[in-house]
N, C-alpha and C positions, 0 to 999 in steps of 0.2 A: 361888472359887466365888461369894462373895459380889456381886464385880465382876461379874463375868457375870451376875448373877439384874440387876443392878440396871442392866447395860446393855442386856438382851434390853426388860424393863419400858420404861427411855427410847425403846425405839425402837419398842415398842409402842405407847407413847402418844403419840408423835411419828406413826405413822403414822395413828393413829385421828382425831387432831385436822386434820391435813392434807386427810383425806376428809369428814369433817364438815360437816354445812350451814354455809357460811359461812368454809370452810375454803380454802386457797389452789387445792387441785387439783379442786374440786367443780363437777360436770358438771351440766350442765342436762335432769335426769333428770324436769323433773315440767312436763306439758302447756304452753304458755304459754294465758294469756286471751286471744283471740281476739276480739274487739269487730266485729257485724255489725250492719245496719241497712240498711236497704230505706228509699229517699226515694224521691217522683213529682217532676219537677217541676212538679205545679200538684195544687194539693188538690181542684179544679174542673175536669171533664171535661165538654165539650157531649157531647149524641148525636151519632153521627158522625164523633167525632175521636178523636186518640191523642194518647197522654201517654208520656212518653220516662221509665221508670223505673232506678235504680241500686241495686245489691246494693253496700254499702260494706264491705271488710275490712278490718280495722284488725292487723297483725302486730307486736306486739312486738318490737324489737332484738333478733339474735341467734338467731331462728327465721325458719323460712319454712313456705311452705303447698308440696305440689304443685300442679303448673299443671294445668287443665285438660288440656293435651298436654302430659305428665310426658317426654318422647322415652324413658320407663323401662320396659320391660313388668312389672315387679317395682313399680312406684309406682303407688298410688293416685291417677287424677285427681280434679282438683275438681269437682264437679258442681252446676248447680240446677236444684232444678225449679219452677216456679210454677205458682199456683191460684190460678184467676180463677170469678167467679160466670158461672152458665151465659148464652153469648151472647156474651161478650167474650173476645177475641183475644189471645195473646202474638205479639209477632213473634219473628222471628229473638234470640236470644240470643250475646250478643257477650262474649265472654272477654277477656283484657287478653292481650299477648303475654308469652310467660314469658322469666323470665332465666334464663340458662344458668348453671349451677355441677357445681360435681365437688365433693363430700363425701368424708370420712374413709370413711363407712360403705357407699358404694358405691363399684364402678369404674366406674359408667356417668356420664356427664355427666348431670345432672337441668336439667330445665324448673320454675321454681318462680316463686312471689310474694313480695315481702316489703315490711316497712311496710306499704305501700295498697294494694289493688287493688280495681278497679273494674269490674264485671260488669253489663253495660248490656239491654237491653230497650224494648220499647213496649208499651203495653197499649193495646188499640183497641177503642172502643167506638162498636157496630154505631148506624145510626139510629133503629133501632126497638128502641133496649135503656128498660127501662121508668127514669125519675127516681128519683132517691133516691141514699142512701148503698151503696158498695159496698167491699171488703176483697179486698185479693190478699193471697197467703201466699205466701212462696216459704222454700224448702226447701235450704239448704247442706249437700252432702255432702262433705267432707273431710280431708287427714289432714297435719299437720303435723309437723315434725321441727326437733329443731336442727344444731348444725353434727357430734353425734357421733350421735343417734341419732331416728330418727321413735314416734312416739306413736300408739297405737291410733285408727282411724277416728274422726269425729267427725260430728254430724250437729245442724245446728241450723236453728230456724227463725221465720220474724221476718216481723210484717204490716205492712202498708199502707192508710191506708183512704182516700176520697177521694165525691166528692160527682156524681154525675153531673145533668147541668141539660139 
């Protein structure tokens, strides 16, 4: 009786340590940080011109984002939106193309990002927009996952400012 109490214990505590943070079987159960940032290239806009802007993702080792076109009706795509002061223009909004993967967690093949990705834009600004300083916002909507399981929606969002002359 004895052996038994004290080998049910070892294997109790052998299984508890195994799953523990830090432990050999432990899942990547908690969000990754995500690192976004919005750059123009030029801090200086004339009237009448356009400025080519990027939405930067920065993805962790190990996770990935859904793509924009997730090919999943079940996935979350990536979305943005931008906001620009009244008078100036978004172009076209350009997504990266995604990489195909097939996960544990689904049977569908998924469209995804990972490491970088890079979400392009122009911001255009009319001739008759008034001098001065001006702020876009743009708005990331999405949802990331690792290789066993995806993470509640996520939604962040991050400025730019820039000088028109």
């Amino acid at each position: 009786m004895y052996r038994t109490f004290l080998l049910l214990i070892s294997v109790t505590l052998l299984l508890a340590f195994s799953i523990a943070p830090g432990g050999a079987a432990r899942a990547q159960t908690t969000p990754p940080k995500i690192n976004v940032k919005l750059v123009l290239a030029g801090q200086r806009v004339q009237k009448g011109r356009a400025v080519n802007a990027s939405l930067i993702i920065e993805i962790p080792s190990g996770y990935h984002v859904n793509a924009h076109d997730p090919f999943s009706r079940f996935a979350l795509p990536t979305k943005v939106d931008v906001e620009v002061p009244d008078g100036i223009k978004v172009g076209t909004i350009t997504y990266p193309k995604a990489i195909v993967r097939k996960f544990s967690f689904s049977g569908d093949h998924l469209g995804v990002y990972e490491n970088r990705a890079v979400i392009r834009f122009i911001i255009k600004v009319p001739p008759n927009q008034p001098r001065g300083n001006a702020e876009i916002k743009a708005r990331l909507n999405y949802q990331s996952c690792s290789d066993e399981v995806c993470f509640p929606p996520m939604k962040r969002e991050v400025t730019a400012s820039f000088t028109i002359s």
